[in-house]
C-alpha positions in Angstrom: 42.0 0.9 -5.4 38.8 2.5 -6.9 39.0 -0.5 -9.6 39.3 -3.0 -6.9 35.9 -1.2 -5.1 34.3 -0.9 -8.2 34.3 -4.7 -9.3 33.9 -5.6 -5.0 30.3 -3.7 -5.4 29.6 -5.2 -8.9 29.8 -8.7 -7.4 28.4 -7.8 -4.4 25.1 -6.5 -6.1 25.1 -9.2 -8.3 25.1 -12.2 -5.3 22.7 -10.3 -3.5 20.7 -10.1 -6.9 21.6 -14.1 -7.5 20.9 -14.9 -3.7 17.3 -12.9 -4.2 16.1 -14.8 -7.4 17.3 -18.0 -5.8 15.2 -17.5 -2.9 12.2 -16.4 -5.5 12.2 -19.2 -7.2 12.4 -21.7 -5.0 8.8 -20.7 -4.2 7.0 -20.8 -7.6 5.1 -23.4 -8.9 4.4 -24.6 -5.3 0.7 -25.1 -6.2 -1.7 -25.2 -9.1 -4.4 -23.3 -10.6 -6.7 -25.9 -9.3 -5.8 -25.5 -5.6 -8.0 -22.4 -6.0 -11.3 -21.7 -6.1 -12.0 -18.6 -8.5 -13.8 -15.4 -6.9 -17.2 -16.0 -9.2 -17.2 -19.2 -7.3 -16.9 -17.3 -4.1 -19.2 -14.7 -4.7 -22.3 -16.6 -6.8 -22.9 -19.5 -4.5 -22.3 -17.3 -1.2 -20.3 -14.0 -0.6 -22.4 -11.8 -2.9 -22.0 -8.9 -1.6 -18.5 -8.8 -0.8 -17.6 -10.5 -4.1 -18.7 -7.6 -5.3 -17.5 -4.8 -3.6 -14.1 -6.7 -4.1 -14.9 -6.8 -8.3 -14.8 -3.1 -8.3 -11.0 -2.7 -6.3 -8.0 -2.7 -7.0 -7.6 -6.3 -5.4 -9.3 -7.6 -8.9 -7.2 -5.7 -11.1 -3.9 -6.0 -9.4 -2.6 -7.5 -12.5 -5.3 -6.1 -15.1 -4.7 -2.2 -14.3 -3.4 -0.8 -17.5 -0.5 1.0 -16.1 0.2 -2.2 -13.8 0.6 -3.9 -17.4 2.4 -1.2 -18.9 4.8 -1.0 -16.3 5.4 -5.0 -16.1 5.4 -6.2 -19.8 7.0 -3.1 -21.1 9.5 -2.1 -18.4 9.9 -4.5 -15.8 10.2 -7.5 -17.8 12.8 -6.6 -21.1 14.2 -4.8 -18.0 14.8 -8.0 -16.1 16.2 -10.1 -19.1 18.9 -7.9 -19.9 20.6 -6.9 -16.2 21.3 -9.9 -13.8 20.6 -7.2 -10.9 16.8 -6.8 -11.6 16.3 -10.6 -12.9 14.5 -11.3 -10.2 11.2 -8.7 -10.5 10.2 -11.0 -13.9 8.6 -13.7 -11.6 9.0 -11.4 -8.2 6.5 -8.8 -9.5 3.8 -11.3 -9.5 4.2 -12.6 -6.0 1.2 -10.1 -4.8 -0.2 -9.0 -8.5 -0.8 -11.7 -9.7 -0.1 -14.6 -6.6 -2.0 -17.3 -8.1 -0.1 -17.1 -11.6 3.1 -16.9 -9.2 2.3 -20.2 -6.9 1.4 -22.4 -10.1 4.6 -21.3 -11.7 3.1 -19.5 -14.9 6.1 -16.8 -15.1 5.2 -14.4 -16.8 1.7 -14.7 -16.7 -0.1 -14.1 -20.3 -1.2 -10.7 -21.2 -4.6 -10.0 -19.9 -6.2 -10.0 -22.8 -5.4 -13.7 -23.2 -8.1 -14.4 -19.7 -5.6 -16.7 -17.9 -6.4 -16.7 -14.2 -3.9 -14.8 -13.9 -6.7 -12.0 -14.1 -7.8 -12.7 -11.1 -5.4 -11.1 -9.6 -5.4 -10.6 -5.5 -8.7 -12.7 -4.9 -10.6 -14.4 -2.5 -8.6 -17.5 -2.1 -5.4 -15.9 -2.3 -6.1 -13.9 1.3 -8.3 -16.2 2.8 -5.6 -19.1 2.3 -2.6 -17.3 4.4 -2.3 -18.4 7.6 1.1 -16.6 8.1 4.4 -15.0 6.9 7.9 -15.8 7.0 10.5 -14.1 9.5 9.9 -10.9 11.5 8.4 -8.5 8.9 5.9 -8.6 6.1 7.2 -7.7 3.1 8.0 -9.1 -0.8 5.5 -11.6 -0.9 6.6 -13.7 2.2 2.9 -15.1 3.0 2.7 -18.7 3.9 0.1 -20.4 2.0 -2.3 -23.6 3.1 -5.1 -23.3 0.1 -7.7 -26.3 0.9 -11.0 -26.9 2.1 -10.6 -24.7 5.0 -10.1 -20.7 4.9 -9.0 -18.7 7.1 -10.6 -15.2 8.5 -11.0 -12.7 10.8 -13.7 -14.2 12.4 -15.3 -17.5 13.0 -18.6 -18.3 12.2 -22.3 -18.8 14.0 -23.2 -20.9 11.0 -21.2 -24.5 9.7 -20.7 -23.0 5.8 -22.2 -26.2 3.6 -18.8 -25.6 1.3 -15.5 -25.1 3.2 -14.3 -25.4 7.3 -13.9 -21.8 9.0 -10.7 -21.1 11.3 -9.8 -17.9 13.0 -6.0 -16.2 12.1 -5.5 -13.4 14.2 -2.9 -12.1 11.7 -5.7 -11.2 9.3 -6.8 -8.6 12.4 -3.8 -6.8 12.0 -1.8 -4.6 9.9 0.9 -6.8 9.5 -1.4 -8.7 7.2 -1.7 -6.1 4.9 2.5 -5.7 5.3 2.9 -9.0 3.3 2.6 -6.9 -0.1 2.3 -3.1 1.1 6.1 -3.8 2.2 8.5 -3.9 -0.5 12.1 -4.3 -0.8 14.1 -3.5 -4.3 16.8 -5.9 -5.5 19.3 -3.7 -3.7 17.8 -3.7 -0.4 15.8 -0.5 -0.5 12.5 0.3 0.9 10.6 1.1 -1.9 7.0 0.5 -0.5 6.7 0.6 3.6 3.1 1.8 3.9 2.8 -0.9 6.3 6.3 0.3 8.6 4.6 4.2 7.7 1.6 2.8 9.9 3.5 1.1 12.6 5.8 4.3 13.2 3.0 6.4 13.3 0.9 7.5 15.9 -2.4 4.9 14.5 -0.7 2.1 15.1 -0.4 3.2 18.9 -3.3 4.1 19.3 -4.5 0.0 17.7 -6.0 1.5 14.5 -5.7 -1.1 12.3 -5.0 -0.9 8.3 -8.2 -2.5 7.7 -10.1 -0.1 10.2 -9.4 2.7 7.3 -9.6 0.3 4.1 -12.2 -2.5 4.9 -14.7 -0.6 7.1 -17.1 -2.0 9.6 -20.6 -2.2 8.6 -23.9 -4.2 9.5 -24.2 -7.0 7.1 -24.1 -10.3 5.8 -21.3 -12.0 5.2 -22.6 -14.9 3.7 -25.7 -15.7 2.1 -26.9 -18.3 4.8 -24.8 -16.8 7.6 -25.9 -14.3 10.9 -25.5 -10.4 10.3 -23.0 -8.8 11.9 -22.9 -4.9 13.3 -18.9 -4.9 12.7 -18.8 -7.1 9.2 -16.2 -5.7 7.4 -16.4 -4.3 4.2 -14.7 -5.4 1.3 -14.0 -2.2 -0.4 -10.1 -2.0 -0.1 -10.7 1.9 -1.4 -6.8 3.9 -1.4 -5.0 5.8 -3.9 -7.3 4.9 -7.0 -10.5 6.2 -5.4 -10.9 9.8 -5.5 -12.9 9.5 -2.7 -10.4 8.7 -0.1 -7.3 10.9 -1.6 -9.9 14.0 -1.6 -10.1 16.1 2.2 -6.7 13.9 3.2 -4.6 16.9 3.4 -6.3 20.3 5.6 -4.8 23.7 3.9 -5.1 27.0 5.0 -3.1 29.9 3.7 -3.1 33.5 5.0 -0.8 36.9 4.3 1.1 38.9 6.9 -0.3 41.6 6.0 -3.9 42.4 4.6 -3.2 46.0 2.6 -0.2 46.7 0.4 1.1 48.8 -2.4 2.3 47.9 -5.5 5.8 47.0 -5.3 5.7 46.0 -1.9 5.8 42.5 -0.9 3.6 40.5 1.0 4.1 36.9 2.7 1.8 34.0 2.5 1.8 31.1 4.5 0.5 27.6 4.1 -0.2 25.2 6.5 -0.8 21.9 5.2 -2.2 19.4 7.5 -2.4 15.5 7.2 -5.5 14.6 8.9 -6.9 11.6 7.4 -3.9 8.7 6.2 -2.7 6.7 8.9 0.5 6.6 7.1 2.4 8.8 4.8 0.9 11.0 1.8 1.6 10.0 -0.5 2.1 6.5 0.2 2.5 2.9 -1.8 4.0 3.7 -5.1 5.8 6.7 -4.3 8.2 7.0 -7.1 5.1 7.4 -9.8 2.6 9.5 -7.7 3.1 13.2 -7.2 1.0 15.6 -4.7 1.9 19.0 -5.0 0.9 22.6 -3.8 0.3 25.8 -6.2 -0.4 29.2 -5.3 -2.3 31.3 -7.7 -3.3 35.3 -7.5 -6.0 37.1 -9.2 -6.5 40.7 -9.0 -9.6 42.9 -9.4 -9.0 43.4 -13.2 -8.9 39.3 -13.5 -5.1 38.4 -14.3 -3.9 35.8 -12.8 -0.4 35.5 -10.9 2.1 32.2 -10.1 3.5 32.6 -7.0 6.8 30.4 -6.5 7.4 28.9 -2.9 10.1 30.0 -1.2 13.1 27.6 -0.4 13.9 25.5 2.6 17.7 25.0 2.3 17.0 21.2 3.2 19.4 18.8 1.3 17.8 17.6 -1.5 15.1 20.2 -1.7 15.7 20.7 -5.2 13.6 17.6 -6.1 10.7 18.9 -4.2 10.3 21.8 -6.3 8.3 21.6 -9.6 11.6 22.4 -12.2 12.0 21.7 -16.1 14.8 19.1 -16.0 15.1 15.7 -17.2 14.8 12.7 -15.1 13.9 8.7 -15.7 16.4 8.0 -18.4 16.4 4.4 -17.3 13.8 3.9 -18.9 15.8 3.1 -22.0 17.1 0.2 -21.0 13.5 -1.7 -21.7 13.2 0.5 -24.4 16.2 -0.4 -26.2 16.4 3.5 -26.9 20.8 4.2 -26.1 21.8 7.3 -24.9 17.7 8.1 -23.4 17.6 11.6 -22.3 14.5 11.3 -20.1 11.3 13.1 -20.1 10.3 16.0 -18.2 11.1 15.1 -14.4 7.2 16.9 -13.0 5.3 18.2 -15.5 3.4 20.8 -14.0 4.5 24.7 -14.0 7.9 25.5 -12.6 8.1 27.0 -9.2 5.7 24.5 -6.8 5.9 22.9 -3.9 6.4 18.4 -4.4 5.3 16.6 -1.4 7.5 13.3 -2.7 10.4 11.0 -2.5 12.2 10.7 -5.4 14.0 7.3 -6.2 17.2 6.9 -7.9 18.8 3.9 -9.7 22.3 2.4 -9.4 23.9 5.5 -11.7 22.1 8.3 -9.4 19.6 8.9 -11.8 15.7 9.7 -10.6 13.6 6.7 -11.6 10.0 5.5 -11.5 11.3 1.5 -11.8 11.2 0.4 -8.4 13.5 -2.0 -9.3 16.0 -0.3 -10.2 15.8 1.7 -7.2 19.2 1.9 -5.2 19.2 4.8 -3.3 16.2 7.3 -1.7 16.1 10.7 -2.0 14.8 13.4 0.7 11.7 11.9 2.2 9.3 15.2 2.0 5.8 13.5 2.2 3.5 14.2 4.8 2.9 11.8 7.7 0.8 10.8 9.9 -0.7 14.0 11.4 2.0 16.3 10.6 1.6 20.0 9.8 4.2 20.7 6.8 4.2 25.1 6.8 5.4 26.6 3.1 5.8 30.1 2.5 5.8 32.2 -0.6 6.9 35.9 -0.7 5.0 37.6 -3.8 5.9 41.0 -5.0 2.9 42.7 -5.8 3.7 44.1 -9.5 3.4 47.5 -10.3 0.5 47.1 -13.1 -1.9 45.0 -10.2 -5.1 46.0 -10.4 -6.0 48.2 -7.3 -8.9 46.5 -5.1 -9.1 42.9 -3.6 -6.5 40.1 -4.9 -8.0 37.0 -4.1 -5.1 34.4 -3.5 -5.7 30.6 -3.6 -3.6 27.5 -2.1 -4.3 24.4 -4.2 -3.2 20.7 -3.3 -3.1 18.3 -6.2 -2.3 14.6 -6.6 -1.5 12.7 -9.4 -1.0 8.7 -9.6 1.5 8.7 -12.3 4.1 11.8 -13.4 2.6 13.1 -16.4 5.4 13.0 -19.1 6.0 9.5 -18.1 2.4 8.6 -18.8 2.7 10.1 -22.4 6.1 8.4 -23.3 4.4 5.3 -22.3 1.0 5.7 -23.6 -0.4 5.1 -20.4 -4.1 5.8 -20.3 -5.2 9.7 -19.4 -7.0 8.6 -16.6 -4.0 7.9 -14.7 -2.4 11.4 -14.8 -5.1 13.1 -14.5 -4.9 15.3 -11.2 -7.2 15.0 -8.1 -7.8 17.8 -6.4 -6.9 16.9 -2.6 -8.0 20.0 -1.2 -7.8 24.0 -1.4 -8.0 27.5 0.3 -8.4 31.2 -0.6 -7.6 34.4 1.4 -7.5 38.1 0.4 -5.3 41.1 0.4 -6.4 44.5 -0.6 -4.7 46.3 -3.7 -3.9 50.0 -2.8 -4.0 52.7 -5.8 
């Protein structure tokens, strides 16, 4: 019977992978390189300002990021030509990193280094040619393209443009826009990006705060060359998780003791409220199974040394994942590696004992991953959303050789884009695992001799 269920959910996954790539396919090459004009085009003959504000996002380097190339050419892709489950992520991964490469059929897309348009990643022409997307819910890709002499915005214009027709699509006011690509489903059926169904769960989206209210502010400005000014243009700055910017202040801490005085020995209880006061969705958000935010508490006494204190448990199932812990993890990562029997790198990182604000990801053998992909099961969902307080404790035994006078104890909230050890094993650039600091607090408790 358990052989019979085994080789039932073999072929299942593998139709469902089969039915996925099918579907896919049937949408590249739909278009050429030509039907689009390139964002230099855009931005030199009219859209200055905004071409340029758009040269320094994320948008434009969608496909040119190093760890975006890292993670395609050296993961996803050896990953996708050796397991009929994942084949699909070869061509799929492009659909909103590199759209244009995807439409004109170019699967995969050169290197970067080569210059194929392919570099130009999320551009003008890409957003400002979807007039819609197919079924109820934006996600994978599912943006219904009409490139041509017309584009589409969120607004209409006072001024004929002397180069293209103007129409208004509402969708391009909303959030659901933004859903087309900030909604992702793995081969297996798993939500591994909802930023967008975050929002729309979450108290913003009642409220009509818009994705683009956040991440393409309003502003007085041009918006073309020979067009009016506007009081509410918006800005395109599409700042998130790579600017430190945003990701610092998003998360309020304050930490305070039960008591104020105690005696060597004794122990004293801090707690930490951690408030998410700024993301209209969860925190972290997007890319979940690389990024890490996490929360250490540090004492110093008079005399200078410095103490970890470890938070204290929850009992929740699965909490074992959210706290910082030298184990292994990722060992599907050998697949694409061609490295058998991979034992994984470090799972965190960081110091043993602190609190992960995360959702770990697991593959098809129950395994923690950072390949989306691969992803066929999600872990405990401990982020923080969308104006919710999350309250940690930690119970510290003052040691008996503390240094009588003030102990200054300090709450700090860290993010990181990418887990550290993974980073190293794949030579990803430092600048990518490098930790932001979100926000922090201190408090005080007096020593007694």
């Amino acid at each position: 019977m358990i052989k019979i269920i085994l080789i039932f959910t073999f072929f299942s996954l593998l139709l469902l992978a089969l039915m996925s790539a099918d579907t896919l396919d049937s949408r590249l090459g739909l278009y050429s390189y030509n039907d689009f004009e390139t964002p230099k085009y855009c931005g030199t003959s009219c859209h200055n300002d905004f071409y340029r504000q758009w040269e320094q996002s994320m948008m434009a380097q969608a496909y040119t990021h190093h760890w975006d190339e890292i993670e395609y050419f050296d993961l996803a892709v050896p990953h996708a030509e050796k397991d009929p489950l994942v084949a699909e992520v070869k061509a799929g991964c492009n659909g909103c990193h590199a759209p244009m490469a995807y439409l004109a059929g170019k699967i995969p897309p050169p290197r970067p280094e080569m210059n194929d348009r392919a570099n130009e990643s999320v551009s003008c022409e890409i957003c400002h040619s979807i007039v819609g997307f197919e079924g109820d819910t934006p996600f994978n890709f599912n943006y219904i393209m009409k490139p041509g002499k017309t584009k589409f915005s969120s607004r209409g214009s006072g001024v004929k443009s002397p180069n293209h027709n103007i129409e208004v699509n509402p969708l391009m006011k909303t959030g659901d826009f933004c859903g087309i690509c900030h909604n992702e489903k793995s081969p297996f059926g798993v939500w591994v990006k909802s930023t967008h169904l975050e929002w729309k769960e979450g108290p913003y989206y009642k409220e009509g705060v818009q994705c683009q209210d956040c991440h393409m502010p309003k502003g007085r400005s041009l918006t073309a060359a020979m067009g009016n000014i506007y009081d509410n243009a918006r800005q395109h700055l599409f700042h998130g998780a790579h600017d430190p910017g945003k990701v610092k202040g998003t998360i309020e801490l304050r930490i305070h003791p039960d008591i104020r005085e105690a005696e060597p020995g004794e122990t004293v209880l801090f707690t930490i409220a951690l408030y998410n006061q700024k993301t209209g969705h969860k925190f972290p958000t997007g890319s979940v199974e690389d990024r890490m935010v996490w929360m250490t508490v540090e004492a110093v006494d008079e005399s200078g040394k410095k103490y970890q204190l470890k938070v204290n448990k929850k009992g929740f199932e699965g909490e074992e994942y959210t706290i910082s812990s030298n184990v292994l993890a990722y060992q599907d990562m050998g697949i694409a590696k061609n490295i058998p029997d991979f034992k994984g790198v470090q799972r965190d990182g960081i110091p043993e004992g602190n609190r992960i604000f995360r959702m770990p990801y697991f593959d098809p053998q129950g395994r923690m991953t950072i390949q989306q992909w691969n992803t066929a099961k999600l872990g405990v969902d401990y982020r923080i959303g969308p104006r919710e307080t999350k309250i940690e404790k930690c119970s510290f035994n003052i040691p008996i050789n503390a240094a009588p006078g003030k102990m200054r104890v300090t709450a700090s909230l860290y993010y990181q884009k990418l887990v550290k050890p993974v980073a190293d094993f794949l030579n990803v650039p430092l600048e990518e695992s490098e930790p932001i600091l979100v926000n922090q607090h201190s408090t005080e408790i007096t020593i007694l001799k």
